[in-house]
LOKOL-17293 format. One record per residue (C-alpha): x, y, z; residue number from 1; residue in one letter. Coordinates in steps of 0.1 Angstrom, whole numbers. Example, Ala and Ser with C-alpha at 12.3 -4.5 7.8 and 13.67 -1.06 7.14 Angstrom:
<atoms>
(atom (123; -45; 78); 1; 'A'),
(atom (137; -11; 71); 2; 'S'),
</atoms>
This chain:
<atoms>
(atom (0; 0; 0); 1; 'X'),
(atom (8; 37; -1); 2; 'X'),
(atom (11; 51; 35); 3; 'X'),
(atom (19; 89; 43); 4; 'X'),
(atom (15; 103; 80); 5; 'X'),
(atom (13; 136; 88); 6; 'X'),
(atom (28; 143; 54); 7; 'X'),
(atom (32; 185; 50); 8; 'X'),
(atom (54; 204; 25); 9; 'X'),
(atom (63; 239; 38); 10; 'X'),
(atom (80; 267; 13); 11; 'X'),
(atom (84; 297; 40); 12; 'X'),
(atom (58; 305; 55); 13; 'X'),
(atom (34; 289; 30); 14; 'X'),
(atom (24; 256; 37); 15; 'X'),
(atom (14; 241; 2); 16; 'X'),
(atom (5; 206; 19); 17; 'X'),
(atom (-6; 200; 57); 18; 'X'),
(atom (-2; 168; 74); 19; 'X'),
(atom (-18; 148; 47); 20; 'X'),
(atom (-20; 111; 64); 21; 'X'),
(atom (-37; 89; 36); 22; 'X'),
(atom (-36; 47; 27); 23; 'X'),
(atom (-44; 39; -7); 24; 'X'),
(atom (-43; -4; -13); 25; 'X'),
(atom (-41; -22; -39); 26; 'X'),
(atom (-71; -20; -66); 27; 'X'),
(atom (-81; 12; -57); 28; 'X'),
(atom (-79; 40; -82); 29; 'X'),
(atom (-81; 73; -62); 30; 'X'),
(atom (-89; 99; -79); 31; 'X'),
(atom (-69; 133; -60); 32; 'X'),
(atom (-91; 166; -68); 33; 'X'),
(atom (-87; 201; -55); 34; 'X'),
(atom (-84; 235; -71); 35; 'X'),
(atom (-53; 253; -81); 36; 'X'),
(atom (-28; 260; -58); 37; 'X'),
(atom (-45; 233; -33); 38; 'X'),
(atom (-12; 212; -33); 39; 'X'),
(atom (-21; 180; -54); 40; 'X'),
(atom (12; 181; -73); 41; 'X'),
(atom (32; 190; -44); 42; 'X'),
(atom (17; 161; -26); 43; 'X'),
(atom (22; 139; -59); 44; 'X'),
(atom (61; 148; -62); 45; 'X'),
(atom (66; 138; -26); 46; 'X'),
(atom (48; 103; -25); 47; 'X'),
(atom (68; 99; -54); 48; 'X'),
(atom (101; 109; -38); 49; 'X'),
(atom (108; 137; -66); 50; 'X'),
(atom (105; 165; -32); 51; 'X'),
(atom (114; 155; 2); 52; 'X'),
(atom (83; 161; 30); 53; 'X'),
(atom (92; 195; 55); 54; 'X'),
(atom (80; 168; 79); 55; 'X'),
(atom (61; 135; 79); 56; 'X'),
(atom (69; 103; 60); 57; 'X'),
(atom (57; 79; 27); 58; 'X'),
(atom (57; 45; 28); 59; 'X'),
(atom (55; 25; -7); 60; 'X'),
(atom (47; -15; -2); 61; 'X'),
(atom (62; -13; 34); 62; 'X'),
(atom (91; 10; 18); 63; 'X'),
(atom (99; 40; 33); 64; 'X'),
(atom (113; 72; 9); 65; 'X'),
(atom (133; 86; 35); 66; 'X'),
(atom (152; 54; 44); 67; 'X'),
(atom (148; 30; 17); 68; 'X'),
(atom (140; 49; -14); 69; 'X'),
(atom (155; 30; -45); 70; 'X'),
(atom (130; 2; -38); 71; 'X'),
(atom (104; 21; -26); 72; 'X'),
(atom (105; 37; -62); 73; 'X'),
(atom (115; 6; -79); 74; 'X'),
(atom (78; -3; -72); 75; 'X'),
(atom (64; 29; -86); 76; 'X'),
(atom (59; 45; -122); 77; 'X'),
(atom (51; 85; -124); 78; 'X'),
(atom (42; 107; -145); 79; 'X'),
(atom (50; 140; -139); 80; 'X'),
(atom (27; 177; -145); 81; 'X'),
(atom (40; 184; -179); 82; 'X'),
(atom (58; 148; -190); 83; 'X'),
(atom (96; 163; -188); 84; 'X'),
(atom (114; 143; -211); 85; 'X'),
(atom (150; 147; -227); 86; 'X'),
(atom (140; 166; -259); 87; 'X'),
(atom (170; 157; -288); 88; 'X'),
(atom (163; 119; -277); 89; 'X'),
(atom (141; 102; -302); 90; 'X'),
(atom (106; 88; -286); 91; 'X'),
(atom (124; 47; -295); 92; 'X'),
(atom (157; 61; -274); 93; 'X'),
(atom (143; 75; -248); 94; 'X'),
(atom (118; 46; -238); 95; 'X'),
(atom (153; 23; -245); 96; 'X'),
(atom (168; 47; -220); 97; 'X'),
(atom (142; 45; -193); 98; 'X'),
(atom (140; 5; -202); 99; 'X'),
(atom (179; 4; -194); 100; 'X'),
(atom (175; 28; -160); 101; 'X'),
(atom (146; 3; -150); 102; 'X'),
(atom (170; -27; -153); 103; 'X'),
(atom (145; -41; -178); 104; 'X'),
(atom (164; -66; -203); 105; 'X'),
(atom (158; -99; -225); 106; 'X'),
(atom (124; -112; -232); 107; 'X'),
(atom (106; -89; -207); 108; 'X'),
(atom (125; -60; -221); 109; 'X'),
(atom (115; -64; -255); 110; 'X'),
(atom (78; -78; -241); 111; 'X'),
(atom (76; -43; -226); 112; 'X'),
(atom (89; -20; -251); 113; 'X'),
(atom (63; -36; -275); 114; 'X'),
(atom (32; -36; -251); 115; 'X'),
(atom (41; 2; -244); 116; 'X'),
(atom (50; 14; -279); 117; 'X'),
(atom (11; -6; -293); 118; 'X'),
(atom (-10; 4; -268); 119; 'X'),
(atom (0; 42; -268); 120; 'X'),
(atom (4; 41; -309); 121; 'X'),
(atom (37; 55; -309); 122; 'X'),
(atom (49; 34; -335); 123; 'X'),
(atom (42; 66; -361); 124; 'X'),
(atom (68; 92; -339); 125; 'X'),
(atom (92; 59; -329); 126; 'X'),
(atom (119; 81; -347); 127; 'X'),
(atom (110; 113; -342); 128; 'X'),
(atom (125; 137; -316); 129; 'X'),
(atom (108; 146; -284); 130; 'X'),
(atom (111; 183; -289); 131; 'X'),
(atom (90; 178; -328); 132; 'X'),
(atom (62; 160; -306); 133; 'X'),
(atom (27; 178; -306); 134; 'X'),
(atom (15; 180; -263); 135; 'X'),
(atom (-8; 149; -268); 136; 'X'),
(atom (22; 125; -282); 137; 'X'),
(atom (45; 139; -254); 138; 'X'),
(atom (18; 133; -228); 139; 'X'),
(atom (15; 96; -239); 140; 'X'),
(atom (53; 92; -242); 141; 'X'),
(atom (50; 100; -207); 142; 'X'),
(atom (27; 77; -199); 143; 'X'),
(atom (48; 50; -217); 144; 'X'),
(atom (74; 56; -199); 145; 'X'),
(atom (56; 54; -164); 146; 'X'),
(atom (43; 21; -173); 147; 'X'),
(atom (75; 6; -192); 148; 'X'),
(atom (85; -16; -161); 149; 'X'),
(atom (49; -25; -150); 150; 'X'),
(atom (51; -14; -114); 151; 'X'),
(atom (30; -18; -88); 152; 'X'),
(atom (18; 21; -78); 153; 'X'),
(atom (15; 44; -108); 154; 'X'),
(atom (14; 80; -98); 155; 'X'),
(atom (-2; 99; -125); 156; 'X'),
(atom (-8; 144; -127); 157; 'X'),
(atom (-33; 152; -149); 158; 'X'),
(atom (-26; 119; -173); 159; 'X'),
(atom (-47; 128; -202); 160; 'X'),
(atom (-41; 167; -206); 161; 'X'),
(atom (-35; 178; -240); 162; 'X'),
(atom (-55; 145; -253); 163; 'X'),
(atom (-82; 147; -279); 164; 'X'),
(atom (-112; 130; -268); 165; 'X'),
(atom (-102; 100; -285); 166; 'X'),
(atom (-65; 99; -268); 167; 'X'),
(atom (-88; 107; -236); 168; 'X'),
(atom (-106; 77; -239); 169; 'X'),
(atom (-81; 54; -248); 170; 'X'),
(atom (-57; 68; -218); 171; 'X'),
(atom (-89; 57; -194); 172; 'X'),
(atom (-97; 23; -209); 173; 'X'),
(atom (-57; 19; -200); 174; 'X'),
(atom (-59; 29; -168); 175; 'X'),
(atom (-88; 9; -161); 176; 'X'),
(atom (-73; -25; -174); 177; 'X'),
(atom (-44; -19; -151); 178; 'X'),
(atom (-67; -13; -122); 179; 'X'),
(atom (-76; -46; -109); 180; 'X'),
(atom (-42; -52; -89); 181; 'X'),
(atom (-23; -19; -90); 182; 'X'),
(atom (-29; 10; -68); 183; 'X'),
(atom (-29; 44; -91); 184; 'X'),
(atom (-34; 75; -81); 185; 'X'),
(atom (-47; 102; -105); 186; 'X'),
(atom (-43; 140; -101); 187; 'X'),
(atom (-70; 157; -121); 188; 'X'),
(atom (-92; 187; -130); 189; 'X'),
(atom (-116; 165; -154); 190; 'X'),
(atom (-144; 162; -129); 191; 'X'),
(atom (-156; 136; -161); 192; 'X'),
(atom (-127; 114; -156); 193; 'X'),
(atom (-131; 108; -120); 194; 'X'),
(atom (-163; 92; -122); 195; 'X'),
(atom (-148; 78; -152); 196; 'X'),
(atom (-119; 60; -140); 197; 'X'),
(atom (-116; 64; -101); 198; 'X'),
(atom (-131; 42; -75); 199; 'X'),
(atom (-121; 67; -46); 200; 'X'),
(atom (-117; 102; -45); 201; 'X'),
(atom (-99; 126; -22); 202; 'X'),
(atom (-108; 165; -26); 203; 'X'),
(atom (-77; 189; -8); 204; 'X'),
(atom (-80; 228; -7); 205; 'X'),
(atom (-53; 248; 7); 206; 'X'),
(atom (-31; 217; 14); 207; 'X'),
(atom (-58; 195; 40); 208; 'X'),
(atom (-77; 169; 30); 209; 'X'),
(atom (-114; 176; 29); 210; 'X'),
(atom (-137; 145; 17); 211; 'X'),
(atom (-128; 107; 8); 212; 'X'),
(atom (-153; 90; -6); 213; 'X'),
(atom (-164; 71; -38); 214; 'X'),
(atom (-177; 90; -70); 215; 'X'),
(atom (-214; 77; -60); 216; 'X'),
(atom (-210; 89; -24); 217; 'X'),
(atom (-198; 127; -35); 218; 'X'),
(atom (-227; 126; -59); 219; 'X'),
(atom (-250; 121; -35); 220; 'X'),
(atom (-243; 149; -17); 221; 'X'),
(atom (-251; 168; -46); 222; 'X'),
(atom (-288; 186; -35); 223; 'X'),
(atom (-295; 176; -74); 224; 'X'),
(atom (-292; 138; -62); 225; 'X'),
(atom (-326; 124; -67); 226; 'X'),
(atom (-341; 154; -83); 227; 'X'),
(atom (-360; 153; -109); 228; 'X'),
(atom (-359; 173; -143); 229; 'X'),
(atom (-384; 184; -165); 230; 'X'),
(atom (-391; 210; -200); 231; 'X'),
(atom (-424; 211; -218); 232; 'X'),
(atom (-433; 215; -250); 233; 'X'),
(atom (-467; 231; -243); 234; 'X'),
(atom (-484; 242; -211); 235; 'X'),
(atom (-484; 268; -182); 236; 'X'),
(atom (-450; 263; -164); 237; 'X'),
(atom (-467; 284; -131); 238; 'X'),
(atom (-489; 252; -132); 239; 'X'),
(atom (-468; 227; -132); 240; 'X'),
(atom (-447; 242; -105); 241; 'X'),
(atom (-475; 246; -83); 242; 'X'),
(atom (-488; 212; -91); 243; 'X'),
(atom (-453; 198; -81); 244; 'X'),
(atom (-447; 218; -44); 245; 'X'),
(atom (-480; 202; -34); 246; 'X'),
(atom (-466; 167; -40); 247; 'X'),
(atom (-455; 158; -3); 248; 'X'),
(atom (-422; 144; -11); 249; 'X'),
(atom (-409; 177; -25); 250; 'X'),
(atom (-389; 198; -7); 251; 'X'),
(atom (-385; 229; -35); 252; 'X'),
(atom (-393; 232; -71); 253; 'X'),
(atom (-369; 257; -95); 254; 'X'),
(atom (-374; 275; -126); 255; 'X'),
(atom (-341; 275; -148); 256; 'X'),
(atom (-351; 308; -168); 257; 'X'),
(atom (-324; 301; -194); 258; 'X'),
(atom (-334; 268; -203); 259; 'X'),
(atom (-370; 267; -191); 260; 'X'),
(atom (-361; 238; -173); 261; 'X'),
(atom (-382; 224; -138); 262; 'X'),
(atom (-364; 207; -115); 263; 'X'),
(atom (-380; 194; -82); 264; 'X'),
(atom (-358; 189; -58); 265; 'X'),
(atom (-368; 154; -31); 266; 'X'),
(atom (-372; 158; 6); 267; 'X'),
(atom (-345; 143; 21); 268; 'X'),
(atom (-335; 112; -2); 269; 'X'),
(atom (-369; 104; -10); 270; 'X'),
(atom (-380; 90; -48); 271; 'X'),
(atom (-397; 112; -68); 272; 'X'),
(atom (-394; 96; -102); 273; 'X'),
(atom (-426; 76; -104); 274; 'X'),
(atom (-448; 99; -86); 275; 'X'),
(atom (-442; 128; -107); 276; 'X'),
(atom (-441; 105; -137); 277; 'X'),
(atom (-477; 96; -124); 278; 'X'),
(atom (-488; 135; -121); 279; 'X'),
(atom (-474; 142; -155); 280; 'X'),
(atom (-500; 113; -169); 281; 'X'),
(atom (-528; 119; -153); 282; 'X'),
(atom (-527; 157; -158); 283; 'X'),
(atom (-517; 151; -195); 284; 'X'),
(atom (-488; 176; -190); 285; 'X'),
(atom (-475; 177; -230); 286; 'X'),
(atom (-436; 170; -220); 287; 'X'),
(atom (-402; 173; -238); 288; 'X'),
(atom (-383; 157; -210); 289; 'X'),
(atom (-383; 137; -175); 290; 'X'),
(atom (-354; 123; -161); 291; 'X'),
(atom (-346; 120; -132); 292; 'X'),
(atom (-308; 137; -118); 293; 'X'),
(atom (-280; 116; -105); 294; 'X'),
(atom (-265; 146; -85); 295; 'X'),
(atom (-237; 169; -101); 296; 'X'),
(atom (-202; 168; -90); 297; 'X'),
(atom (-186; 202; -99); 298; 'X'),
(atom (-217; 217; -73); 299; 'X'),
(atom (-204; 195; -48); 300; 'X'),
(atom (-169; 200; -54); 301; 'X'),
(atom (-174; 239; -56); 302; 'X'),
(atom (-193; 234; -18); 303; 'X'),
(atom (-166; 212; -5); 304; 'X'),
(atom (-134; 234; -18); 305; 'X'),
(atom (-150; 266; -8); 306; 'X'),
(atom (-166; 255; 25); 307; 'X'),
(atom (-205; 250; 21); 308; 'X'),
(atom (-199; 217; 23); 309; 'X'),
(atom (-185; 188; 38); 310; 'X'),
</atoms>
């Protein structure tokens, strides 16, 4: 597993990170979130063991970075904000080079390079320098490179930036095929790819941990969990709304003015899906939608990092 205690990064008087004690196991893919300048990649470089800790310590499989950290990184593959690379190697040299640092060789090595170079489709820039690569190519050189030696942790900041949606895509189905027996720890700002990917989230702000939980148990703190959504293609909207606060099971009903949208919101976590659905039928309402709303995570996000929320 991946252990830190009281794990804090100072840089003068600013403390980017602050005793951050997390365990992440294997099979978990945790998904780290917070907004800029909350310290995910300062807390990323020191699991990692590419910054030291002001104070605290990481432990990788029972390894600690302060005492024992060639095999504590042995275990690990990272890629880094930005995928720093050596730019006048080609992309078929510089995966050589890392395969030669990780002590890869023979049948694995070759086994490796091959599994790398196919499932990132870098066979078109094999040759090519790094510096000549567009940002999406570099990013999944990067990747290639973090994955070369098939480790047991990968750390991974913001993984499929500068990807079309496409390279997005394909960087997640990755990520999830390694999943089952690897801890990997993503640091994001693709709200999408968390509930994508990620089986566990953590949310920091200001360099604390705020909320760990899954993607379903985030959502559904989302006043939107359980609500249900509505347009019309005909009828009095004043109506409708009125009809709706008289249900008993509804705490509020909202008018978006932009997109003439009604959403009632449940009391509590109560259903309100088939008892609207019922109203809408027997009052004939002429509809254009009805669904009902899992919950929205950038609302919840936005509560938790600015503190209406927890």
């Amino acid at each position: 597993m991946i252990k830190t205690v009281n794990l804090t990064r100072r840089y003068g008087e600013l403390v980017a990170v602050d005793s951050l004690s997390i365990t992440v196991e294997p099979g978990q893919v945790l998904g780290f979130l917070g907004p800029n300048g909350a310290g995910k990649t300062t807390t990323m470089r020191m699991i990692a063991g590419f910054i030291a800790p002001s104070t605290g310590t990481v432990s990788v499989y029972g390894h600690s970075l302060t005492t024992d950290p060639v095999a504590a990184q042995a275990c690990m593959g990272y890629l880094p904000e930005g995928a720093p690379g050596y730019d006048e190697m080609t992309v078929q040299g510089f995966l050589r080079f890392i395969a030669d640092i990780r002590g890869l060789d023979g049948d694995f090595r070759r086994s490796r390079l091959g599994d790398v170079i196919e499932r990132l489709h870098l066979a078109p820039v094999l040759h090519q320098r790094l510096e000549t690569l567009s940002k999406g190519f570099r990013r999944r050189v990067g990747l290639a490179q973090a994955i070369i030696h098939d480790p047991q942790v990968l750390i991974l900041d913001e993984p499929t930036d500068g990807l079309d949606p496409n390279q997005k895509q394909e960087v997640r189905q990755l990520i999830q095929d390694m999943a089952a027996d690897k801890i990997i720890v993503i640091s994001t700002h693709i709200l999408e790819e968390v509930d994508a990917v990620c089986n566990r989230v953590m949310i920091i702000a200001r360099g604390r941990l705020l909320a760990d939980d899954t993607p379903d148990g985030l959502i559904a703190r989302s006043r939107y969990h359980n609500a249900v959504s509505l347009s019309l293609v005909t009828g009095s909207v004043d109506k409708i709304k009125t009809d709706l606060a008289a249900l008993p099971r509804v705490a509020s009903v909202e008018l978006d003015q932009a997109t003439g949208r009604i959403t009632a919101f449940p009391a509590g976590n109560q259903p309100l899906l088939p008892e609207i659905s019922r109203l809408a039928s027997n009052e004939n309402w002429n509809l254009k939608e009805l669904h009902l709303e899992r919950g929205r995570m950038e609302e919840v996000f936005r509560n938790i990092t600015t503190g209406h929320g927890t």
